[in-house]
DRENDO-1510 file (C-alpha; in Angstrom, 1 decimal, always signed):
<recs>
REC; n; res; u; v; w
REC; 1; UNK; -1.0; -14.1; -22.4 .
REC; 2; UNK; +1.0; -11.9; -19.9 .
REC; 3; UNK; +0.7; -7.9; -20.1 .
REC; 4; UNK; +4.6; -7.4; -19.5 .
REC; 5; UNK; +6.2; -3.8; -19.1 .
REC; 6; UNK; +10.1; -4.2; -19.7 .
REC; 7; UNK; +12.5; -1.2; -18.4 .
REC; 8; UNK; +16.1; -1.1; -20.4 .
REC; 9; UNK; +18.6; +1.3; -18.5 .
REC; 10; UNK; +21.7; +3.0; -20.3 .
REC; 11; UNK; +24.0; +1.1; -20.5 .
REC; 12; UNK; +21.1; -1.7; -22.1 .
REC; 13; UNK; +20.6; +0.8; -24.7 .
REC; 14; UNK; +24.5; +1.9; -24.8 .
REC; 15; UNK; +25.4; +1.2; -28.6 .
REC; 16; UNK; +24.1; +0.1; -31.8 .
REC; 17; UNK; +24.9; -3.1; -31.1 .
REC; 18; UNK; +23.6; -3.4; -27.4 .
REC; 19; UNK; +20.1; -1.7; -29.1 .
REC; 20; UNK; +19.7; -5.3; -31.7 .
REC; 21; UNK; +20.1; -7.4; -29.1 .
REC; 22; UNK; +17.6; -6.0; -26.5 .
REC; 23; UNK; +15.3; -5.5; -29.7 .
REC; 24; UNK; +15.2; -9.2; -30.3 .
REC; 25; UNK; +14.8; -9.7; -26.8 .
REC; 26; UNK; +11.3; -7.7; -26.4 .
REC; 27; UNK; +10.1; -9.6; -30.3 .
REC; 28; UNK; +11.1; -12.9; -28.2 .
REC; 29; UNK; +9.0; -11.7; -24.9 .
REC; 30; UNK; +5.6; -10.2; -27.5 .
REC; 31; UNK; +6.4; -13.6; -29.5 .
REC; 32; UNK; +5.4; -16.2; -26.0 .
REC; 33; UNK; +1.9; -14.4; -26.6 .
REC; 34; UNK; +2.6; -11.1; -24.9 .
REC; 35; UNK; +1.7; -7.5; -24.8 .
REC; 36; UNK; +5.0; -5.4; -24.3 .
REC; 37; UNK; +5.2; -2.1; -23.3 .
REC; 38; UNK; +9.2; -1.3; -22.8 .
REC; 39; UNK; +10.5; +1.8; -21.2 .
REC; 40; UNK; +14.4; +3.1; -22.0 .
REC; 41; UNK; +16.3; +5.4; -21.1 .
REC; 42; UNK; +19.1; +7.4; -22.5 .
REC; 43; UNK; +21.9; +5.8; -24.6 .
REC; 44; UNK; +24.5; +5.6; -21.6 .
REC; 45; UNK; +26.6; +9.0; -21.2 .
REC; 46; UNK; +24.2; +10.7; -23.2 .
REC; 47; UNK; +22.6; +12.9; -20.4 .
REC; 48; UNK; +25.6; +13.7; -18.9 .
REC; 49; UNK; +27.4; +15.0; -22.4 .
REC; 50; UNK; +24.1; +17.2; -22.4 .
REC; 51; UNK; +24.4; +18.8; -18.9 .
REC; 52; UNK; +28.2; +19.2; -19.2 .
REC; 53; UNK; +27.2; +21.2; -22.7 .
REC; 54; UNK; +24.2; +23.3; -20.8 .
REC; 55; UNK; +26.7; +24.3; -17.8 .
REC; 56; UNK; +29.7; +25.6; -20.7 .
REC; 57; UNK; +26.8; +27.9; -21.5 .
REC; 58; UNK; +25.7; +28.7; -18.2 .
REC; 59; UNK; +26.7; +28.5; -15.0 .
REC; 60; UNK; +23.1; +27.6; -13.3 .
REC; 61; UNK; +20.7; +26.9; -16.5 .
REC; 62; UNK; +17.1; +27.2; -16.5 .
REC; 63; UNK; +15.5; +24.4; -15.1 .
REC; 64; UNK; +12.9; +24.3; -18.1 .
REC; 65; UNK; +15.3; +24.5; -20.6 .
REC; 66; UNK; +17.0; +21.5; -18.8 .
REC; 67; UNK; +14.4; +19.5; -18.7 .
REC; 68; UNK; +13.3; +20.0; -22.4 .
REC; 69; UNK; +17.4; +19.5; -23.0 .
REC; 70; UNK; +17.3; +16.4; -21.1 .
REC; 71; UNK; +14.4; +14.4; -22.2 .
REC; 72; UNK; +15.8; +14.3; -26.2 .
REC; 73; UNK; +18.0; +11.5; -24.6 .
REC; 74; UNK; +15.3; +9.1; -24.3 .
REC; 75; UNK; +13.5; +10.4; -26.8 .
REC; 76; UNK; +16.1; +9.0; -29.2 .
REC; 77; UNK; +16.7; +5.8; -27.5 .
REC; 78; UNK; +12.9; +5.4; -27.7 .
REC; 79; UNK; +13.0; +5.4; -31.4 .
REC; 80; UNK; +16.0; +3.7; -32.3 .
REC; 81; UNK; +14.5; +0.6; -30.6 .
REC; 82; UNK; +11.2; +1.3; -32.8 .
REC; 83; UNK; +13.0; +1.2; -35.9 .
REC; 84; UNK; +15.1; -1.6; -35.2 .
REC; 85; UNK; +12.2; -3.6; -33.5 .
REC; 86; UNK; +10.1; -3.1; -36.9 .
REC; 87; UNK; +13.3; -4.2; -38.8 .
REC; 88; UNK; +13.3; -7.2; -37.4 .
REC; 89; UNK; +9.3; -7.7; -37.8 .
REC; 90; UNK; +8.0; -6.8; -35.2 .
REC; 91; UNK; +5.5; -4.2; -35.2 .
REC; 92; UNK; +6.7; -1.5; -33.1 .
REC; 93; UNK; +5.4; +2.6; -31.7 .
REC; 94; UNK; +7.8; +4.9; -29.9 .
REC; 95; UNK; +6.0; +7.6; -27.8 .
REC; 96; UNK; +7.3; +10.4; -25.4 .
REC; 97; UNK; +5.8; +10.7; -21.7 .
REC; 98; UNK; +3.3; +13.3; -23.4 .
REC; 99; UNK; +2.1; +10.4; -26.3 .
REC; 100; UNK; +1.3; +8.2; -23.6 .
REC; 101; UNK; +0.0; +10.3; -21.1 .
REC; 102; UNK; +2.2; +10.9; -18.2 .
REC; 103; UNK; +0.6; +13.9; -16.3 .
REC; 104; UNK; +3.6; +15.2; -13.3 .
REC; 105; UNK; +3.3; +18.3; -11.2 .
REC; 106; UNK; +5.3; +21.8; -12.0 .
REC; 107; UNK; +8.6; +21.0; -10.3 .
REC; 108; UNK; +11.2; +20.6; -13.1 .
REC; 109; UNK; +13.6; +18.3; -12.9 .
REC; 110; UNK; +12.1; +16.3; -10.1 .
REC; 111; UNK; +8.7; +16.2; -11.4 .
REC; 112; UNK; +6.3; +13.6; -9.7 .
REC; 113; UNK; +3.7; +11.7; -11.8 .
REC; 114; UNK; +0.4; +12.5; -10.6 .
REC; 115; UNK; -1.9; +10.8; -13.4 .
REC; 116; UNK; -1.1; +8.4; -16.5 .
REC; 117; UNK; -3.7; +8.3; -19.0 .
REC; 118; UNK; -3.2; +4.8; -20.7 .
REC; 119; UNK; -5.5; +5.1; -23.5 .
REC; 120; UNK; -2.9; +5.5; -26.1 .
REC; 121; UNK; -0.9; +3.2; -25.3 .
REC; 122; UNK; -3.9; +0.8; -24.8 .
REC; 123; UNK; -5.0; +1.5; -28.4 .
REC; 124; UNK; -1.3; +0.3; -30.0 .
REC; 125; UNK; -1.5; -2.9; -28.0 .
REC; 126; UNK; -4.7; -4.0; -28.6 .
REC; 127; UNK; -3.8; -3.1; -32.3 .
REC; 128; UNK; -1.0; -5.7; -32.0 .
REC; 129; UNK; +1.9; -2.8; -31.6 .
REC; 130; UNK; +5.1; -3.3; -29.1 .
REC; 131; UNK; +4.6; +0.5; -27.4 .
REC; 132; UNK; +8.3; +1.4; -26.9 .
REC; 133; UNK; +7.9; +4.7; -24.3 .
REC; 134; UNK; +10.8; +7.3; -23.5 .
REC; 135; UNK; +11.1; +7.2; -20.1 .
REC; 136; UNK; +12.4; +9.4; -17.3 .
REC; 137; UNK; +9.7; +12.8; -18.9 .
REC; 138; UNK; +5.6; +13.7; -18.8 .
REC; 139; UNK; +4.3; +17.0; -19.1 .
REC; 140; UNK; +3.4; +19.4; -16.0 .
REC; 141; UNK; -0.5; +19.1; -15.4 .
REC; 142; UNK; -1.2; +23.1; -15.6 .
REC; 143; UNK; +1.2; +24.5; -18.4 .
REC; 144; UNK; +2.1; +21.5; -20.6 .
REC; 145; UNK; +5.9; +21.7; -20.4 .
REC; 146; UNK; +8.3; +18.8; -20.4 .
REC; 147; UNK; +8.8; +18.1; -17.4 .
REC; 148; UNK; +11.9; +15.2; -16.2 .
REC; 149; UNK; +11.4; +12.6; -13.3 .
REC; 150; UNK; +14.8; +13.1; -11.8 .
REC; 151; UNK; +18.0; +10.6; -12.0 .
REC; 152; UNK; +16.7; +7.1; -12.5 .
REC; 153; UNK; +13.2; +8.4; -14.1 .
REC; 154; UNK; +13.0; +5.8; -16.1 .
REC; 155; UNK; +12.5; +3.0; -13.2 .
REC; 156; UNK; +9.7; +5.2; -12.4 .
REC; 157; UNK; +8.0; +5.8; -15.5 .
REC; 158; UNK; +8.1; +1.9; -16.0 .
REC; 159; UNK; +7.0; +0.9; -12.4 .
REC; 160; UNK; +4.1; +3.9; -12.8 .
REC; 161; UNK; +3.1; +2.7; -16.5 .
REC; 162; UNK; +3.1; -0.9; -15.2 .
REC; 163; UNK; +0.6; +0.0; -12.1 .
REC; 164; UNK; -1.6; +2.0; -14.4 .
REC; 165; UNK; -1.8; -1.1; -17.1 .
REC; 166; UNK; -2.8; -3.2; -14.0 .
REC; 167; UNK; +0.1; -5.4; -15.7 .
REC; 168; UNK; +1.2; -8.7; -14.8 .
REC; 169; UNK; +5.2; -7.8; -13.7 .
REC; 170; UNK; +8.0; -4.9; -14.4 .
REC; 171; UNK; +11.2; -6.0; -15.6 .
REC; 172; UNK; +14.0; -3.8; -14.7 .
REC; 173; UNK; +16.8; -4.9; -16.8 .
REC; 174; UNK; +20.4; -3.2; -15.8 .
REC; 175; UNK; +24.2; -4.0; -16.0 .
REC; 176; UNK; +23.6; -6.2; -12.7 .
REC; 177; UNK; +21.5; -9.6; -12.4 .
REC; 178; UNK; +19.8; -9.1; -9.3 .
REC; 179; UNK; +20.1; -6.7; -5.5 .
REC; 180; UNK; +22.9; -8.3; -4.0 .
REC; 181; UNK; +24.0; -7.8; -0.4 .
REC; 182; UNK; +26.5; -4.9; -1.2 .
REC; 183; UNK; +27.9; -3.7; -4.2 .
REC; 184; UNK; +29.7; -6.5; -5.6 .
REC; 185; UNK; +32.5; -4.1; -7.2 .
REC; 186; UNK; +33.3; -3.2; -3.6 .
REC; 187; UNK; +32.6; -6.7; -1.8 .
REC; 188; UNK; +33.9; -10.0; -4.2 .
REC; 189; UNK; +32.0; -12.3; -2.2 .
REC; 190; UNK; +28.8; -10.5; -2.1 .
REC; 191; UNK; +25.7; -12.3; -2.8 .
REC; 192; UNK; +22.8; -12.3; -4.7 .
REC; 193; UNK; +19.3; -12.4; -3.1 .
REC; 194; UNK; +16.0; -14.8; -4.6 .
REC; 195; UNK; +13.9; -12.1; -3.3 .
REC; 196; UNK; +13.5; -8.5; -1.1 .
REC; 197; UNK; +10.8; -6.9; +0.0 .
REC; 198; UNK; +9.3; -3.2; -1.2 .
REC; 199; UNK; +10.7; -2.2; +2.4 .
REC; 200; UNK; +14.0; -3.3; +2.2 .
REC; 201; UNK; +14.4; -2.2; -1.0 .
REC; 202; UNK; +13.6; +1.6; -0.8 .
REC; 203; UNK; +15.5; +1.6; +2.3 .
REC; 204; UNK; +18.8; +0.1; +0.0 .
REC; 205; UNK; +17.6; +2.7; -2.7 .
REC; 206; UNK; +17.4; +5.6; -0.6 .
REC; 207; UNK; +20.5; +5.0; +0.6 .
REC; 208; UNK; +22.5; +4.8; -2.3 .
REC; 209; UNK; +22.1; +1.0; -3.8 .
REC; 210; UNK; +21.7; +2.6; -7.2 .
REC; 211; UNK; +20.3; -0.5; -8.7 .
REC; 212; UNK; +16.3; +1.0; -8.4 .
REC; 213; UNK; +15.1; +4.1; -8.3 .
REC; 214; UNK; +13.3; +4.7; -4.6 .
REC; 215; UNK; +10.2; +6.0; -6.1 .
REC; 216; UNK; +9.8; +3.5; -8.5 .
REC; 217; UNK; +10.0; +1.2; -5.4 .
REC; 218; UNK; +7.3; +3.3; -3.7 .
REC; 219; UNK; +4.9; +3.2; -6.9 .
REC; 220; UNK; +5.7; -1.4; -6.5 .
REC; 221; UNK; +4.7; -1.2; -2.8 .
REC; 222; UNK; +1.4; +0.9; -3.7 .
REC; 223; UNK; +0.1; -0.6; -6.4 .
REC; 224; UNK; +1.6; -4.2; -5.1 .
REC; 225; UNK; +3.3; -4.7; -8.8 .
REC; 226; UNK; +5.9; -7.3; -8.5 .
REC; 227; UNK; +9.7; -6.1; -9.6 .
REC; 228; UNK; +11.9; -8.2; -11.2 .
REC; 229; UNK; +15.9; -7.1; -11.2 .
REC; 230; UNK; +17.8; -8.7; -13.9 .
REC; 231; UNK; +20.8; -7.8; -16.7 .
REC; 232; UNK; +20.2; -7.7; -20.4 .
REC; 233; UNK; +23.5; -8.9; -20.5 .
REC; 234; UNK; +22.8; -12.1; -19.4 .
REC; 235; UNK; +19.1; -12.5; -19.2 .
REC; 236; UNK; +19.2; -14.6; -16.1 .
REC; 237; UNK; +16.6; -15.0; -13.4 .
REC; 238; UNK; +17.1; -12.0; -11.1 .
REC; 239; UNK; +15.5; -10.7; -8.0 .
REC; 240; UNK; +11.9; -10.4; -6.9 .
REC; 241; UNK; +11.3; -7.2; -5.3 .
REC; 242; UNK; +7.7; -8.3; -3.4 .
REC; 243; UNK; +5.1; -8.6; -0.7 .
REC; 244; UNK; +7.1; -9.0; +2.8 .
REC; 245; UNK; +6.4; -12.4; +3.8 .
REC; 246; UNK; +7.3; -14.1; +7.4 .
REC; 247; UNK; +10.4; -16.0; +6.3 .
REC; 248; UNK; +12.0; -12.7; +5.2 .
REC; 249; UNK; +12.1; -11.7; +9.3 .
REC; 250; UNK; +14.6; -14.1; +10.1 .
REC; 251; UNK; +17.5; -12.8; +8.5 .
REC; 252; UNK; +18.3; -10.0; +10.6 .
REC; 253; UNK; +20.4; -7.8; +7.7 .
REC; 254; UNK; +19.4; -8.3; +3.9 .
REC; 255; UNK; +22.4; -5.8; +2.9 .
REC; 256; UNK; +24.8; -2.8; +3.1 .
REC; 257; UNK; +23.8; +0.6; +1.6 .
REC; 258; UNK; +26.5; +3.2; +0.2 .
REC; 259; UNK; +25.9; +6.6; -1.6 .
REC; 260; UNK; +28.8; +9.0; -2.0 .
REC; 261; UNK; +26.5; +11.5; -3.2 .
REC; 262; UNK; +26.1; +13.5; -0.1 .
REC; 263; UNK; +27.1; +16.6; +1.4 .
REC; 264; UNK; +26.8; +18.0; +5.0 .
REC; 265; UNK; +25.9; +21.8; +5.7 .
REC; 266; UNK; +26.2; +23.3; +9.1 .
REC; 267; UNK; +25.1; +26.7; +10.3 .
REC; 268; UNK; +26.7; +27.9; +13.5 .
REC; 269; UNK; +25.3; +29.9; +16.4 .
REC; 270; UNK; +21.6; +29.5; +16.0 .
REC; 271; UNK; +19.3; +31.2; +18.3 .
REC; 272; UNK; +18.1; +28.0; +20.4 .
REC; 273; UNK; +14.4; +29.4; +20.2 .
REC; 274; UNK; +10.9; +27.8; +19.2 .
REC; 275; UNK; +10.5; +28.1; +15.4 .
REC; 276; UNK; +14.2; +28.8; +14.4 .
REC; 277; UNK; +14.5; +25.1; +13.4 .
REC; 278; UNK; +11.2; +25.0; +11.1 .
REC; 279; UNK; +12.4; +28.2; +9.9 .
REC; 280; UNK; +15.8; +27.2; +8.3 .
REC; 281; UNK; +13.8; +23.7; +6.8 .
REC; 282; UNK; +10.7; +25.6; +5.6 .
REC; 283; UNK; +13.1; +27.6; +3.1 .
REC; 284; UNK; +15.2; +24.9; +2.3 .
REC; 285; UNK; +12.1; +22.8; +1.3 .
REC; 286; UNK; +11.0; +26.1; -0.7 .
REC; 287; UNK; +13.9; +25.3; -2.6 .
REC; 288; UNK; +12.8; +21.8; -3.2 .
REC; 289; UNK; +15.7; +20.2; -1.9 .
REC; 290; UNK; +15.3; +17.0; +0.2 .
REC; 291; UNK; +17.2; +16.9; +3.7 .
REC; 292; UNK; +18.4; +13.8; +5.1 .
REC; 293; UNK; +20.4; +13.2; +8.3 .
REC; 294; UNK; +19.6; +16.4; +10.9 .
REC; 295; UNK; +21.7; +17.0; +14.0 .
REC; 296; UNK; +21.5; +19.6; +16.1 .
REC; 297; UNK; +24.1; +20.4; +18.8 .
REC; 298; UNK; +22.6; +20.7; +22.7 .
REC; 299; UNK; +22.4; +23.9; +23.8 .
REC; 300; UNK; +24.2; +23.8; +27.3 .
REC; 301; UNK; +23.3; +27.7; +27.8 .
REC; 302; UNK; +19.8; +27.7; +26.1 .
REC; 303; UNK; +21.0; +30.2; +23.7 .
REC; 304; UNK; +22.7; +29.5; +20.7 .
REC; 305; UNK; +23.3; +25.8; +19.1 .
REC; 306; UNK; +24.9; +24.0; +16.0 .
REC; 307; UNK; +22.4; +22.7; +13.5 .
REC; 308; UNK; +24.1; +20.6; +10.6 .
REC; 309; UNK; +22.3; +18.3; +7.5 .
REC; 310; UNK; +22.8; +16.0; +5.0 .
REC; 311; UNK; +21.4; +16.7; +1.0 .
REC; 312; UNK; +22.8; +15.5; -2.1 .
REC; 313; UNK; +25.3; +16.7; -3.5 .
REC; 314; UNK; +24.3; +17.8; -6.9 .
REC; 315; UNK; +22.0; +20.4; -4.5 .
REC; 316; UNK; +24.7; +21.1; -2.3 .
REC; 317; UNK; +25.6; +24.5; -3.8 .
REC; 318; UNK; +22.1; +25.5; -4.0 .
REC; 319; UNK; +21.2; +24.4; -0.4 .
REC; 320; UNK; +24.6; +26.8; +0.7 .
REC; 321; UNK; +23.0; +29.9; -1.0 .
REC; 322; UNK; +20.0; +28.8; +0.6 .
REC; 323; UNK; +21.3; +28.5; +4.2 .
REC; 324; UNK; +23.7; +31.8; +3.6 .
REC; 325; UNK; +20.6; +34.2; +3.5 .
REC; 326; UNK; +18.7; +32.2; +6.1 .
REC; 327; UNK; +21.6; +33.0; +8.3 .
REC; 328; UNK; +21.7; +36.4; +7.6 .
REC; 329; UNK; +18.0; +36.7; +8.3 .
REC; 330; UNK; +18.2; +34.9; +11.7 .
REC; 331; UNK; +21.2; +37.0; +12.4 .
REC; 332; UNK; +23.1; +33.2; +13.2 .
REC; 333; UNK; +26.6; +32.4; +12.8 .
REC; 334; UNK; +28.9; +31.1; +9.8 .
REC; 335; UNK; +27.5; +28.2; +7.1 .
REC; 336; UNK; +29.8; +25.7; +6.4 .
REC; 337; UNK; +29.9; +22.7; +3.5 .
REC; 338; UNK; +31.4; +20.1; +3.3 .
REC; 339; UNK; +30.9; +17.2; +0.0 .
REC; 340; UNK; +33.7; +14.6; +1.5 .
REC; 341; UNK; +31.2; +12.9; +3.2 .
REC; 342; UNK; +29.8; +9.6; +2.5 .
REC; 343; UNK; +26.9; +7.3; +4.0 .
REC; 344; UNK; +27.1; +3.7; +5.0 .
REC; 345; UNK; +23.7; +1.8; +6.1 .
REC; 346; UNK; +22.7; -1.8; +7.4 .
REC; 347; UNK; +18.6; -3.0; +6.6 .
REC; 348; UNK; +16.7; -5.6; +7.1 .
REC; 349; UNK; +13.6; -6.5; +8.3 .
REC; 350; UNK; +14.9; -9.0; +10.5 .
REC; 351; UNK; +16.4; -5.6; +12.5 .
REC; 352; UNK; +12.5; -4.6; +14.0 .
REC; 353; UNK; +12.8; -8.3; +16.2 .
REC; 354; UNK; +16.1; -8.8; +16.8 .
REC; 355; UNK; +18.2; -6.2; +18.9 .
REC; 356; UNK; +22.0; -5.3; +19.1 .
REC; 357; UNK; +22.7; -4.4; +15.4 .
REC; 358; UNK; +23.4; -0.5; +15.7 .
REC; 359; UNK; +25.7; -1.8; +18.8 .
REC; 360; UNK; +27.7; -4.2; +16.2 .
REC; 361; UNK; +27.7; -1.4; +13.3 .
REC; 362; UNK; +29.0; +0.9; +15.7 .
REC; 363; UNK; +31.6; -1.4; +17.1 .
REC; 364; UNK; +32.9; -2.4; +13.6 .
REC; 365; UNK; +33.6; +0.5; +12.4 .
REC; 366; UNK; +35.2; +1.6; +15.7 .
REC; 367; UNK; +37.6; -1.2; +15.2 .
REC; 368; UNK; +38.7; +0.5; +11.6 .
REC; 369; UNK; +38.7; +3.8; +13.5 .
REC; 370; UNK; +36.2; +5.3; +11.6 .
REC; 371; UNK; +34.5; +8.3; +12.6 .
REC; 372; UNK; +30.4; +8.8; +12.7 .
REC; 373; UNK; +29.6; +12.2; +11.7 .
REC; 374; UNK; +26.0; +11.4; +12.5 .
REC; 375; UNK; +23.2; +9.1; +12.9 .
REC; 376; UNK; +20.1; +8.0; +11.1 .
REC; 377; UNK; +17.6; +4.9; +12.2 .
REC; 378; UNK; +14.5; +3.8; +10.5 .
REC; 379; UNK; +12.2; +0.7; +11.6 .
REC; 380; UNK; +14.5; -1.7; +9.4 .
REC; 381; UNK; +17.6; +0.6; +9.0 .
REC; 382; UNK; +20.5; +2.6; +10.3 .
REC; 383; UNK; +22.8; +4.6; +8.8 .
REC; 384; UNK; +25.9; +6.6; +9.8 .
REC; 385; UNK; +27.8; +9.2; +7.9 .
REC; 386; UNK; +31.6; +9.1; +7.9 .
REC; 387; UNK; +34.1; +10.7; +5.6 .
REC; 388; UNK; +34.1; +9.3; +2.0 .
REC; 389; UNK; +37.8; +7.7; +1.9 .
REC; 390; UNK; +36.5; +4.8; +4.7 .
REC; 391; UNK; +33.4; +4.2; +2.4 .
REC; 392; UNK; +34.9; +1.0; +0.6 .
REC; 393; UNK; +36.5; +0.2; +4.0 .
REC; 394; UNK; +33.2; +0.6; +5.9 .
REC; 395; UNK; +30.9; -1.0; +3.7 .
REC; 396; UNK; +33.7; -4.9; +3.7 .
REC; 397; UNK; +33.5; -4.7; +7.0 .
REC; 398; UNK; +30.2; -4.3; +7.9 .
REC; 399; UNK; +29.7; -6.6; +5.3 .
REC; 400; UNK; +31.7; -9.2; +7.1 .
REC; 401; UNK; +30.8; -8.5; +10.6 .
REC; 402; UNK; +27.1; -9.4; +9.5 .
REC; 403; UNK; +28.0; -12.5; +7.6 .
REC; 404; UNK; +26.2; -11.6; +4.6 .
REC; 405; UNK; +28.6; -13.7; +2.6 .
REC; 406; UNK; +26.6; -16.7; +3.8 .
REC; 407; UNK; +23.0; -18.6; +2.9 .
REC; 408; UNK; +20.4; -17.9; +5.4 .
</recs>
């Protein structure tokens, strides 16, 4: 007997139809002898219909409201698989984030789980119950609101649940069977890997391989809970997201890395002072908003420089309201967005012993005269940003250049 948490995304749980057949799939898996806990998310468009009916009522809608707004979505899928699961004769719970304990901090809509309490859900297995648990939600620790985890919550939630249980694997089940070596819709001959390490793979996920959530990854590497990747379209073996291991250094890329969700801010004419910098980023962070690639322009008078930054791009209008009263305050020069940006990246272990790859990423995508906006490296990763029409371009043929096509 196996203690097996199972995570079904949207487009798992997209219909009526699509609901029956992941319902048989989790009686199948609590039929081999197993206890099941299985996390879902919102019915696939559902959360988006619900934001896109929040903003024709307001321009910028309370973030509690949202969250409370956006956490029915998985609320219902939670349930629907309950009641189809104990149609089919399986005994069967649903349970929001608050049933089953999930304890986050006060930030709404990027909450962060600080405690699970598995008690409940502990009691309906051990009573012989499938626990099926809306994902993506919890409650904040001090004032008991609903609180959401952010886009791709629910790979959290099940990678967190799955850690607390101590259980034996998490089963991420998506549209795709596995982490291949770039998105196949962009690259045909893209491959599929056995296996990638927690390293590689939050470096893919945080920058943009949309197939895990990078926290959820995180929670894996902590708690060392294996991963598995697979589609609940085809229930095929998938990928093992793991333990590095020494064989997984020889291959010196594991994959290309896209995410069109970015946008670049620069503020001009910034006093080139001690402080001025940890200014601009304390208030931005105040803002929670997460900063990625920095550059700042060298001074060649010691006065005044450039400093420009990547965020996404669903906080890119905040972030610009953000940065207009900085500059005001720091008496700097104009603030400037721009969200036709896009970011390409190469990882792979194999990058931390074997040199020359930023030469050969640079080089290829001199040779389709693409432009590199800026810069980003990491032990096992680099990343450039370029402007979002080369993206496809960029990401075939860095793809080929690498030869990711090909077996190890």
């Amino acid at each position: 007997m196996a203690l097996i948490v199972q995570k079904y995304g949207g487009t798992s749980v997209g219909s009526l139809e699509r609901i029956k057949i992941i319902a048989n799939h989790i009686k199948e898996t609590a039929q081999k002898g197993n206890k099941v806990v299985a996390i879902v998310s919102a019915m696939a468009g559902e959360t988006d219909k619900l934001i896109k009916m929040a903003k024709e009522l307001a321009r910028r809608p309370s973030e509690r409201e949202m969250d409370l707004l956006l956490s029915s979505g998985e609320r219902i899928s939670s349930a629907l698989v309950a009641i189809r699961l104990n149609e089919i004769g399986a005994k069967a719970v649903a349970m929001t984030g608050r049933q089953c304990g999930i304890v986050t901090d006060e930030v709404h809509t990027k909450a962060r789980i600080k405690s699970i309490d598995t008690e409940n859900i502990m009691k309906h297995l051990d009573n012989g119950e499938i626990v099926i648990v809306a994902g993506f939600q919890g409650i904040s620790e001090t004032t008991g609101d609903v609180t959401t985890l952010g886009r791709g919550g629910s790979d959290t939630t099940a990678v967190a649940i799955a850690a607390a249980l101590k259980a034996d694997i998490c089963e991420i089940y998506t549209d795709v069977d596995g982490i291949y070596t770039a998105d196949p819709r962009i690259v045909k001959n893209a491959r599929k890997l056995d296996k990638i390490s927690y390293s590689e793979m939050m470096e893919l996920a945080s920058m943009g391989a949309k197939v895990l959530q990078i926290r959820s990854v995180e929670f894996g590497m902590k708690y060392n809970v294996p991963i598995m990747v697979l589609s609940s379209f085809t229930f095929n073996k998938g990928t093992l997201v793991t333990k590095e291991d020494k064989d997984m250094e020889r291959i010196v890329v594991s994959g290309i890395a896209h995410d069109k969700n970015q946008a670049r801010l620069k503020i001009n004419n910034v006093k080139d002072e001690p402080g001025i910098a940890a200014m601009i980023f304390n208030e931005i962070a105040k803002n929670n908003i997460n900063v990625d690639m920095i550059v700042q322009n060298v001074s060649d008078d010691g006065r005044a420089t450039d400093i420009s930054f990547t965020v996404q791009r669903d906080d890119a209008d905040k972030a610009y309201d953000v940065l207009k009263e900085i500059s005001k305050k720091i008496d700097a020069g104009d603030v400037s967005l721009n969200k036709d940006v896009a970011k390409v990246s190469v990882v792979g272990v194999g990058m931390r012993s074997h040199p020359g790859v930023a030469a050969k990423m640079f080089d290829t995508l001199a040779k389709e005269n693409i432009n590199i906006r800026a810069i980003s490296t990491s032990e096992i990763k680099i990343s450039c940003l370029i402007d979002e029409k080369y993206t496809e371009l960029a990401v075939r043929a860095l793809h080929e250049a690498f030869e990711l096509d090909k077996e190890a």
